[in-house]
C-alpha positions in Angstrom: -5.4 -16.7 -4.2 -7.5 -16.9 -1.2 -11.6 -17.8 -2.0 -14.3 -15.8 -1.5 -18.2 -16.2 -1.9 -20.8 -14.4 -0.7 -25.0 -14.9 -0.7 -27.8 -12.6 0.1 -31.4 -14.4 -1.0 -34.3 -15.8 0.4 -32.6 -19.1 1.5 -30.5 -19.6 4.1 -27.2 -18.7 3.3 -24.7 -21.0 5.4 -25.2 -24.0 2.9 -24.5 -22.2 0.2 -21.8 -20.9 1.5 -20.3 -23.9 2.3 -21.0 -25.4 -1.2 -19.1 -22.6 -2.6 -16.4 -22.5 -0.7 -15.9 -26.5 -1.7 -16.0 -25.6 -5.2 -12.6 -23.2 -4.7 -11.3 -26.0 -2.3 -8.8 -26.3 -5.7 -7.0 -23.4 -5.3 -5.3 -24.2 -2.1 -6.0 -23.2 1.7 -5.0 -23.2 5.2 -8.0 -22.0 7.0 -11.6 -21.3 6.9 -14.7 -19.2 8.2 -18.0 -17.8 7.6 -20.2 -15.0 8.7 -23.6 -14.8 8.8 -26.1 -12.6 9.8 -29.9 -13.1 11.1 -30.2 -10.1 13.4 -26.8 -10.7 14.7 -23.5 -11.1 13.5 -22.7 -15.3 13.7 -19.2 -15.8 12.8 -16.7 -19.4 12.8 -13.5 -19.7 11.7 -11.2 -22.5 11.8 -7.6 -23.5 10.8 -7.1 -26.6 8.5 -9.6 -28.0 5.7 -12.8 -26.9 5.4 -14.4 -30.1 6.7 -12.8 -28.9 10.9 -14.9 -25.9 9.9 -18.1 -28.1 8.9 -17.1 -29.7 12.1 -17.6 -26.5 13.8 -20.4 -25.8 12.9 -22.5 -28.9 13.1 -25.9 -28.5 15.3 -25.6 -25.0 15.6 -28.8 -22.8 13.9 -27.4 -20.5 11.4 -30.5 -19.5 9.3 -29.3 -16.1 8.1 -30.1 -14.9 4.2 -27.0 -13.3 4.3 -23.6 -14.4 4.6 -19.8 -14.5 3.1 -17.2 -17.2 3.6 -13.6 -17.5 2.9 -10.7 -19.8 2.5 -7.5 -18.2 3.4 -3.8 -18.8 1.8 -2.1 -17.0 4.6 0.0 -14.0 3.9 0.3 -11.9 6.9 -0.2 -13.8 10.3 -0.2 -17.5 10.6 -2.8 -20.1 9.5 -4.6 -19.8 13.3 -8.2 -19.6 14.0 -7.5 -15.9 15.1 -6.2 -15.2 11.6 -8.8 -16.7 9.6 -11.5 -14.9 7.6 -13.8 -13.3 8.1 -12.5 -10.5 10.2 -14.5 -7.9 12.3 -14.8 -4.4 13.5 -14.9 -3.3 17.4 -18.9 -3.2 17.4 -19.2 -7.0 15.9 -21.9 -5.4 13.5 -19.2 -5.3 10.4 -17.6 -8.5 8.5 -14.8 -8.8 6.1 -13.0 -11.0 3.5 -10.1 -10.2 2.0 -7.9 -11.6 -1.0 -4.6 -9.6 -1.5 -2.3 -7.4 0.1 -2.8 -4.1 2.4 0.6 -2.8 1.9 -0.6 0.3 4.3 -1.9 -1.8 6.8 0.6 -1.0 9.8 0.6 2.6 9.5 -3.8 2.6 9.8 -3.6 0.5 12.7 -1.3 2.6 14.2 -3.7 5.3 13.1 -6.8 3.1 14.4 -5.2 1.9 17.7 -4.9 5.7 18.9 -8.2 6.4 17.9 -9.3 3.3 20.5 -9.7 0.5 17.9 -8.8 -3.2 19.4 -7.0 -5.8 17.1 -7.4 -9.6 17.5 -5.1 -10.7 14.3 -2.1 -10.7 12.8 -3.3 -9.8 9.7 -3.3 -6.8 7.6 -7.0 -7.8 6.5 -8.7 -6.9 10.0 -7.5 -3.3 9.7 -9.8 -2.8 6.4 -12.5 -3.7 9.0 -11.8 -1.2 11.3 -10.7 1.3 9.0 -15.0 1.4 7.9 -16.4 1.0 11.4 -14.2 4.3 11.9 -16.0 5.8 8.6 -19.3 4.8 9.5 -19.0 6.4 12.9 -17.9 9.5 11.6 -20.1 10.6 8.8 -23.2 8.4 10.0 -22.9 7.1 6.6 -24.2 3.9 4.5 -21.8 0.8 4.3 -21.1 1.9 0.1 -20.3 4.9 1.0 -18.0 3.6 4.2 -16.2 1.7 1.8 -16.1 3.7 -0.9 -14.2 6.0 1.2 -12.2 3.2 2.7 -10.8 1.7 -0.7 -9.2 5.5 -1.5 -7.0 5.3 1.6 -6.1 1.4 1.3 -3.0 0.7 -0.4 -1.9 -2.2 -2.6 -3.8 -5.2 -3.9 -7.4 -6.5 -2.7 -10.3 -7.9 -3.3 -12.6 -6.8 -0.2 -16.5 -8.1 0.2 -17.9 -6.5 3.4 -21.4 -7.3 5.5 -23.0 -4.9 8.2 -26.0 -7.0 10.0 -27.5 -3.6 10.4 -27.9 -3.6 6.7 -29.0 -7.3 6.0 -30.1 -6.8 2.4 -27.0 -6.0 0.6 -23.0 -6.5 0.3 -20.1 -4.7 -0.6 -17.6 -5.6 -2.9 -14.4 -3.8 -4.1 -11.8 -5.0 -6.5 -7.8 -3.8 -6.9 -5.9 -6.1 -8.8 -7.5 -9.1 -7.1 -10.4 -10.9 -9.2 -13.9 -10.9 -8.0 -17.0 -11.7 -9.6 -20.6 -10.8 -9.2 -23.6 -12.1 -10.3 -27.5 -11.9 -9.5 -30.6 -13.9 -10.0 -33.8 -14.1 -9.2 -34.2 -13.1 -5.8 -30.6 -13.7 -5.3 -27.3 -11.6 -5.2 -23.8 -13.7 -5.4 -20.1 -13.0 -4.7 -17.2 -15.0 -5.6 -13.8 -15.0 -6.4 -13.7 -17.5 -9.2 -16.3 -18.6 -11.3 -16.9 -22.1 -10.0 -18.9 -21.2 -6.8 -21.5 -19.3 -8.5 -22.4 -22.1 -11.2 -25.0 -23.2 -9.2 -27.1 -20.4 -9.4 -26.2 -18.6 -12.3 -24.1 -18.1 -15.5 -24.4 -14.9 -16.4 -21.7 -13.3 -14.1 -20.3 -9.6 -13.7 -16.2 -10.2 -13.2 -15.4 -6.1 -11.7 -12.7 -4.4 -13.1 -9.8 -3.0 -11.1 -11.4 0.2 -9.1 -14.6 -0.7 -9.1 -16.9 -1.5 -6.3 -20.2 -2.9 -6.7 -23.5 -3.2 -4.3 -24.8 -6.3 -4.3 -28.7 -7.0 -3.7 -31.7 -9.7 -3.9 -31.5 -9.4 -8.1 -29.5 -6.8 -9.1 -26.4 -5.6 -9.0 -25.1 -1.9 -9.3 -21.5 -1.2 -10.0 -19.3 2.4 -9.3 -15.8 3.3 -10.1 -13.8 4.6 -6.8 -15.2 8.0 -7.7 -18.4 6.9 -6.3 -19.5 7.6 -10.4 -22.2 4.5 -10.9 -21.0 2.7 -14.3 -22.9 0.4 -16.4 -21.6 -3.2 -16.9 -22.9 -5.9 -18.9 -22.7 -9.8 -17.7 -20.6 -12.2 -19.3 -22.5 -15.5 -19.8 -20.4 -18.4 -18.7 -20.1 -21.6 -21.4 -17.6 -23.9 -19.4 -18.6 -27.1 -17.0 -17.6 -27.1 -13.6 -14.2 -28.5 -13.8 -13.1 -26.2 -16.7 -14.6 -23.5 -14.6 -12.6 -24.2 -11.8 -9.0 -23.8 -14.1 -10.2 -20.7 -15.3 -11.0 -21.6 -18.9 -7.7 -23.3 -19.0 -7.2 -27.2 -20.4 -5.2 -28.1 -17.5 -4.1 -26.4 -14.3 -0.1 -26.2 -15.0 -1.1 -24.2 -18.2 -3.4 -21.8 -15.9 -0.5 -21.6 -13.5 2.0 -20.3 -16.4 -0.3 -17.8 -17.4 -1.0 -16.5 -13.9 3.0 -15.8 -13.8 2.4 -11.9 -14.6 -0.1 -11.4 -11.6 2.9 -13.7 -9.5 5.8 -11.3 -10.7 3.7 -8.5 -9.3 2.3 -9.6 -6.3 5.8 -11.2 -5.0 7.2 -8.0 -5.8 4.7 -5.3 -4.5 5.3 -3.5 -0.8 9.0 -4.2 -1.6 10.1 -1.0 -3.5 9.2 1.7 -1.1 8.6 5.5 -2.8 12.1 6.2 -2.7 13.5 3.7 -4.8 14.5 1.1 -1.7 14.1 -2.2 -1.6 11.6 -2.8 1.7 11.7 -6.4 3.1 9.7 -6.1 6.4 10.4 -10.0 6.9 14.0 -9.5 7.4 14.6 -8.0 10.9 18.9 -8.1 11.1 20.1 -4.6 11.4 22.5 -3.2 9.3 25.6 -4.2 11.1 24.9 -7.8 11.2 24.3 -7.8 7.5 27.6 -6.0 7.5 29.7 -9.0 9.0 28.3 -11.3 6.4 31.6 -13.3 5.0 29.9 -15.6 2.7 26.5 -17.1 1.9 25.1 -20.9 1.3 22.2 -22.0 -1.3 20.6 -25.0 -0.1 17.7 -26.9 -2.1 16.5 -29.3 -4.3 14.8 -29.4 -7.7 13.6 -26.6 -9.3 14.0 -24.2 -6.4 17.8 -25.7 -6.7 18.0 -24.5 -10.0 16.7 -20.5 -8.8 19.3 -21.0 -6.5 21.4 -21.3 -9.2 20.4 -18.0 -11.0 20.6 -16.6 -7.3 24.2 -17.0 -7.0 25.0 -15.2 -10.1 23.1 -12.0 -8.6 24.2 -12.0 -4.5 27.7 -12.1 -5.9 27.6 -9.5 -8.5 25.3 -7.4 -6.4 27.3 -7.6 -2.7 30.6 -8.8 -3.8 29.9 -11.9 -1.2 31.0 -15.4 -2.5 28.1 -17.9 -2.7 28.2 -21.7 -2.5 25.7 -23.3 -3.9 24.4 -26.9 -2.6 21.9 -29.4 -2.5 19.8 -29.7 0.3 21.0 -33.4 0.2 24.3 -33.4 -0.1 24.9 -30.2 2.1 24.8 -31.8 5.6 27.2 -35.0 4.9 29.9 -32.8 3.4 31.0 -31.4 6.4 30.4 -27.7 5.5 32.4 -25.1 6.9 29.6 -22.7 8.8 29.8 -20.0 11.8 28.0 -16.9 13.1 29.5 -14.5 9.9 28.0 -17.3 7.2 23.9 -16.8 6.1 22.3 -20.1 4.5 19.2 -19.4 1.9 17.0 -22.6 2.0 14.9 -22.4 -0.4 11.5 -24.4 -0.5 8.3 -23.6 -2.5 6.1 -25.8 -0.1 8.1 -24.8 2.8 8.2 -28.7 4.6 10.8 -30.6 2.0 12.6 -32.5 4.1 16.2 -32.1 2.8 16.2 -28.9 3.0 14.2 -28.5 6.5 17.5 -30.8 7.8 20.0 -28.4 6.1 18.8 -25.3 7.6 18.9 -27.1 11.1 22.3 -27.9 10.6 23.3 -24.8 9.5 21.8 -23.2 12.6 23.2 -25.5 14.8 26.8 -24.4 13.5 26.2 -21.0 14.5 24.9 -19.4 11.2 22.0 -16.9 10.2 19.1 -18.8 8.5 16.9 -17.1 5.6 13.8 -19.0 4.3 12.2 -18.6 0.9 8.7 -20.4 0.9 5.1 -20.2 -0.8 3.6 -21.5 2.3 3.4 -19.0 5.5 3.1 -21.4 8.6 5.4 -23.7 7.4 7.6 -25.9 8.8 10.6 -23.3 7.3 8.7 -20.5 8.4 9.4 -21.6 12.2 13.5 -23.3 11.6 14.4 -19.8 10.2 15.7 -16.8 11.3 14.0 -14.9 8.6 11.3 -15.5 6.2 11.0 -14.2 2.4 7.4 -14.7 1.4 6.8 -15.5 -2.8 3.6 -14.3 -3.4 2.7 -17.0 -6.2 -0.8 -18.3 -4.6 -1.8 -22.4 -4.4 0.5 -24.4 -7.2 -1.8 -27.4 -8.2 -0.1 -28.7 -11.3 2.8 -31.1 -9.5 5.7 -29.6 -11.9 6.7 -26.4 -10.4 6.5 -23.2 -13.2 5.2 -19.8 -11.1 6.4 -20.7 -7.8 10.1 -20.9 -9.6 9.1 -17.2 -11.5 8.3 -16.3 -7.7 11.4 -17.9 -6.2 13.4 -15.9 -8.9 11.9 -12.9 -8.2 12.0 -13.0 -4.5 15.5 -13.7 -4.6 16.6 -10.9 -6.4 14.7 -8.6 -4.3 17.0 -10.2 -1.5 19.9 -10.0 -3.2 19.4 -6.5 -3.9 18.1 -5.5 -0.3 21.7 -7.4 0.8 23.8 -4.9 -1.8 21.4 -1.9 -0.3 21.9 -2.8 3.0 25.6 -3.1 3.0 26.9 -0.4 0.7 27.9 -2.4 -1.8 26.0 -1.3 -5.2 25.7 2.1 -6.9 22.6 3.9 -5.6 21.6 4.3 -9.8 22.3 0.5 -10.9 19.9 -0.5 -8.0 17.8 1.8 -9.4 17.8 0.4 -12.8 17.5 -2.9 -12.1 14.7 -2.3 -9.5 12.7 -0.3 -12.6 14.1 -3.5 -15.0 12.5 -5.7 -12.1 9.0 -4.3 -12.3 8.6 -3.9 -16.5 8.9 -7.6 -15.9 5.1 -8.5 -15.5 4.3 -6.8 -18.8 7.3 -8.4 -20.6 6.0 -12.1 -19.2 3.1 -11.2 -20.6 5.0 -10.4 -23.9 6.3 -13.4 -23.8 2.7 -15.7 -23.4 1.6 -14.3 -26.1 4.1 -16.3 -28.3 2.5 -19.6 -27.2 1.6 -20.7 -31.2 5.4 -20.4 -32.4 6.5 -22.2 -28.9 3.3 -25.1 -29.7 4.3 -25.2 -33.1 7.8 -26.1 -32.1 6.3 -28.8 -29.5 4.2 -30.9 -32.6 7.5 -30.8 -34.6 9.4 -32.5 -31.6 7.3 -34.5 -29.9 8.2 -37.6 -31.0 12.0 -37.1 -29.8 13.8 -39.3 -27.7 16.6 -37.2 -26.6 17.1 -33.7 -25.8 19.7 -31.6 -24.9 19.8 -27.9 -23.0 22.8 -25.3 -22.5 23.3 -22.4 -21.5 26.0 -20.2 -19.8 26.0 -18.1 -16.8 23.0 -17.4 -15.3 21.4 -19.2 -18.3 22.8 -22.2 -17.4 20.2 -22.1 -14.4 17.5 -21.8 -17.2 18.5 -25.0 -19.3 18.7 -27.4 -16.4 15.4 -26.1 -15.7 13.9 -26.8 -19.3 15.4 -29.7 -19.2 13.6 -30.9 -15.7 10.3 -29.4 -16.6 10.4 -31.5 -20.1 11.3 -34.8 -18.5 8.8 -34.4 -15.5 6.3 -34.3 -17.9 6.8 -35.6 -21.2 8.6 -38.3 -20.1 11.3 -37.4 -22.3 15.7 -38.1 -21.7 16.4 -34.5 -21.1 19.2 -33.4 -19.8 20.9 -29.9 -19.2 25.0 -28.4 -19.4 26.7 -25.5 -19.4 27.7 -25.0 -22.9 31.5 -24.8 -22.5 31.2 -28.4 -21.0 29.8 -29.8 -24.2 32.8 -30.8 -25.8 33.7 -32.5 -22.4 31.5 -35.3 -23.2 27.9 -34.3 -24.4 29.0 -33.4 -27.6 29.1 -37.3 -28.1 25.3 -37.3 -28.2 24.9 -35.0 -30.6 23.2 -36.7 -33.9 21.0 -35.6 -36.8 17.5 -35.9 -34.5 18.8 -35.0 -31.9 17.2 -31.1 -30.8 20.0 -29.3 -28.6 17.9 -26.0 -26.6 20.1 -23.0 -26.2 19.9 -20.2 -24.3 21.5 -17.5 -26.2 20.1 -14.4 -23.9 22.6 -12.3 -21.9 25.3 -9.9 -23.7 28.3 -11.0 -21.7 28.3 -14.3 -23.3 26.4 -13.9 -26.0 29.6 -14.9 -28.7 30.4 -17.9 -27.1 27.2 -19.2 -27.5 27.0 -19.0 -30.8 30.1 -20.8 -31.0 28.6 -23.4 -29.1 25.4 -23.1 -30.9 27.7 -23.3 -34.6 29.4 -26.6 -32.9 26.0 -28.8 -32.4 24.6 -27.9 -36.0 27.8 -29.2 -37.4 26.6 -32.4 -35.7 23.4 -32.1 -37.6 21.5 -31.4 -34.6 18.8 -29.4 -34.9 18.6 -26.1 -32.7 15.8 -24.3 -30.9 16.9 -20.9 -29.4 16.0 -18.8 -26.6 17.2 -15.3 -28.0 16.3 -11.3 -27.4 14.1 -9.9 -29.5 15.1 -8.7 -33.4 18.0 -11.1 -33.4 18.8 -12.0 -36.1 22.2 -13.7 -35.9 20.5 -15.8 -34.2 17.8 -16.6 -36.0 19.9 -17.5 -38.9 21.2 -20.7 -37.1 17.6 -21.7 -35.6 15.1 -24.5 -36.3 12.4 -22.8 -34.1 13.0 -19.5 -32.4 11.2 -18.4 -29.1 12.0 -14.4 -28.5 11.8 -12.4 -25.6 12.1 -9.2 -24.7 15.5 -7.9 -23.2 16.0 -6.8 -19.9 18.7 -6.8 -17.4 21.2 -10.1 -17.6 20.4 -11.6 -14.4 16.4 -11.3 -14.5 16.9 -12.9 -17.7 16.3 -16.3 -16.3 13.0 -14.7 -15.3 11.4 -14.2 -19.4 13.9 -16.9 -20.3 12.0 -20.0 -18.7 8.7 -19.0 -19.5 8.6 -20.1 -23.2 10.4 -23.2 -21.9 7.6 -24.6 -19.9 5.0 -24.3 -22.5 7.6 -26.2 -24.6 7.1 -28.8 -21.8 3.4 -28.3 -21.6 2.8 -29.1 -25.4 5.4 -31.5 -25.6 3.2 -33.4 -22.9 0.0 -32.7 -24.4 0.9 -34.1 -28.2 2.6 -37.0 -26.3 -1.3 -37.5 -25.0 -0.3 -37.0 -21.5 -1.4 -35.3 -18.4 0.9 -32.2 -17.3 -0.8 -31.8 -13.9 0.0 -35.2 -12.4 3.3 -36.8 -13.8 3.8 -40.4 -12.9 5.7 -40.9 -9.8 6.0 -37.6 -8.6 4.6 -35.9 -5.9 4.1 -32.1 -4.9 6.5 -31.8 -2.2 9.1 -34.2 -1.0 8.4 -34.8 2.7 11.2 -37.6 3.4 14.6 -38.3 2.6 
């Protein structure tokens, strides 16, 4: 989710640069830097908001016509000045940007260390640039065909855009998986990773498809597959303001953010499933013994990451036989927990600094046990209290209600859960197997799933004048109704509230009135009869019912009101295609109910003190 722009013209570039890089301020960032060139290669980079960068660079003379910027969402390396974009080869003559992930990177710099190359990141990004200074020395080449030959030995996801002040009159753009737009105008060749920074100067833009690269000029722009075979595009012309530009189209940004959940699922789960079918967590640095002497495992956190938790409990004990206690991050430390050297603790935080669960990891590492952190936000305050870090992939979350950092969180933890049962012996080589192949048809079956957003908005206008509404589910599903349930009341405004469904009768049942609508979720086989028991008991009440079922079922479609399908796939990832219609119940809800999704009153982000 980093952002990119780029500028090759006959003004000077910095300002532009800078005035593009403001415009993707939106999607979140922890550092940022330019490069420009005017003979030489000129580049700044700084940690923190862009204005320390601005600060950088006041009174120095940057008059180049050509230049890129970047704002970084760290991934690999923390958010330091050495990390930050742009990133250069040995000779200082190359600069690159990079959004994305190199999942290759460590075996090329071995590769480029022995051939004499010297690093000065962390990152995987910096390899790309010395991976075409290497090209370029060998085959005397142009800086297209450099990176041509570069982006067919990179592996996994990125958006690249690459200068060479030896070739001032052009740049280099590639795309995998990662969007990136070009554009040109008179006199004038642009680069950008979102449509917003290039309004400016244009709106007739040239968004690249996956394996292409492009070469970018004064006025024109030529495009080539990875073949080096030159293809011809046509440019889209751009009808949005600025501020719908800058959610993609999108009314409001929580809506943007539950349609970005496919690219989430895949990019928290790519580089973790190696070629032989393993799970692969290079964060996670216990050997095997250690993992080994595990004797039981803690969930600590709050909110919605409490309620992935939740789901996550289900899976670490029916993938490594361990038992799992699950807690919130404020409660855990005053219930005097029972914690030593064989116990791990997951805290679980999408922002990485909520303060609850930053004090129950200290705790549990000051009674002697093994801390794991799963976090949005690399250089985080989590990042440094934990023994190990598990990175979700999910990108800046604007919209305060949490929806594809909790698809992330989800995800992430199942990979864990899994790399536990692999690690320890404790799962059939062939079900890991199957759910691992179950775990990445999920992107497509999210997708699935979006596409249902009429039956899920027609459901919204019928019910958006409730008062009250109820969730259940059971098992892992119960993880997915006390979500619903928060996601509706954070933003509607609505009394929701969310049970197990065997615990209805127990004293929610007593709610239950004609008006009333009761959400159930009816997926997962194991339980799949009770529910409709449970479901059969509120209609009786004359509640109204709107299920959460597979696919083609038609039991249960014969006792719903409104009916939001999804596809099947394994039980515990369930929670995973499950919540998705869910939040753009929410969403609508909010939206007939004339209010804003993206800032719910008296809420805020992340929750910083007790």
């Amino acid at each position: 989710m980093c952002g990119i722009v780029g500028y090759v013209g006959d003004r000077s570039a910095l300002p532009i640069l800078i005035e593009g890089m403001e415009r993707l301020e939106y999607r979140g960032y922890d550092s940022a830097g330019v490069a420009v060139v005017n003979g030489d290669m000129t580049v700044a980079r700084k940690a923190g908001r862009l204005s320390e960068l601005e600060a950088e660079l006041e009174g120095r003379d940057l008059p180049g016509l050509l230049g890129i910027g970047h704002t970084r969402w760290a991934t690999h390396g923390a958010p330091t000045d050495e990390n930050a974009h742009p990133h250069r080869d040995c000779s200082g003559k190359i600069a690159l940007v990079h959004n994305g992930i190199i999942e290759n990177h460590d075996v090329l710099k071995a590769r480029l260390v022995g051939e004499g190359h010297t690093f000065m990141s962390e990152t995987d990004t910096e390899v790309a640039a010395h991976l075409i200074e290497s090209i370029l020395q060998e085959r005397s080449c142009s800086l297209l065909e450099a990176v041509l030959e570069a982006v067919n030995v990179l592996e996994g996801a990125f958006a690249l855009v690459c200068i060479n002040s030896d070739d001032p009159d052009r740049i280099i753009v590639a795309r995998q998986e990662p969007p990136i737009i070009v554009g040109a105008a008179d006199g004038v060749g642009l680069v950008a990773s979102d449509i917003p920074a290039l309004l400016a100067h244009t709106r007739d833009v040239i968004p690249l498809d996956n394996r292409q690269v492009a070469e970018v000029s004064r006025g024109s722009v030529r495009v080539f597959d990875f073949a080096g075979e030159e293809v011809t595009v046509e440019p889209v012309h751009v009808e949005w303001n600025m501020e719908a530009a800058e959610k993609g189209g999108y009314e409001d940004f929580m809506l943007k953010e539950i349609f970005e959940q496919p690219d989430v699922v895949r990019d928290t789960l790519r580089g973790r499933v190696d070629r032989e079918g393993r799970v692969k967590l290079d964060e996670v640095h216990w050997d095997d013994e250690t993992l080994r002497r595990i004797s039981k495992v803690v969930v600590v956190a709050c909110g919605t990451s409490f309620h992935s938790g939740m789901a996550a409990k289900h899976s670490i004990e029916h993938y490594t036989r361990i038992p799992v206690e699950l807690d919130l991050a404020s409660e855990f430390r005053y219930r005097d927990p029972v914690l030593d050297e064989t116990c791990l603790v997951i805290g679980i935080a999408q922002s990485g600094e909520t303060a609850d669960t930053l004090a129950a990891i200290r705790f549990a590492k000051e009674m002697g046990a093994k801390v794991v952190a799963i976090t949005n936000v690399v250089g985080s305050s989590i990042t440094r209290d934990a023994d190990a870090v598990l990175f979700t992939h999910a990108g800046p979350e604007i919209g305060v209600a949490a929806t594809k950092t909790f698809l992330a969180q989800l995800v992430a933890l199942n990979l864990f859960a899994l790399y536990l049962a692999q690690q320890r012996q404790s799962m059939d080589p062939a079900k890991t197997a199957e759910t691992l192949t179950a775990l990445q048809a999920l992107p497509e079956q999210v997708e699935e799933v979006l596409r249902s957003q009429g039956e899920v908005h027609r459901a919204a206008k019928r019910y958006a004048d409730a008062s009250d509404v109820i969730f259940i589910g059971r098992g892992v599903g119960t993880a997915v109704a006390l979500e619903g349930a928060l996601k509706l009341k954070e933003i509607s405004y609505i009394h929701a509230e969310g049970y197990p469904a065997g615990e209805l009768k127990h004293g929610a049942i007593a709610l239950l009135e004609p008006g009333v609508p009761v959400v159930a979720v009816l997926t997962g086989a194991k339980l799949y009869d009770k529910m409709l028991a449970n479901i059969e008991e509120v209609r009786a009440r004359g509640a109204d019912t709107i299920l959460v079922a597979p696919q083609g079922d038609e039991r249960a479609r014969a006792l719903a009101n409104e009916l939001f399908e999804v596809p099947v796939t394994k039980p515990l990832l369930s929670p995973i295609l499950d919540t998705v219609p869910l939040q753009l119940f929410a969403y609508f809800i909010a939206k007939e109910r004339g209010l804003s999704p993206d800032k719910p009153r008296n809420l805020a982000k992340s929750v910083t003190v007790e």
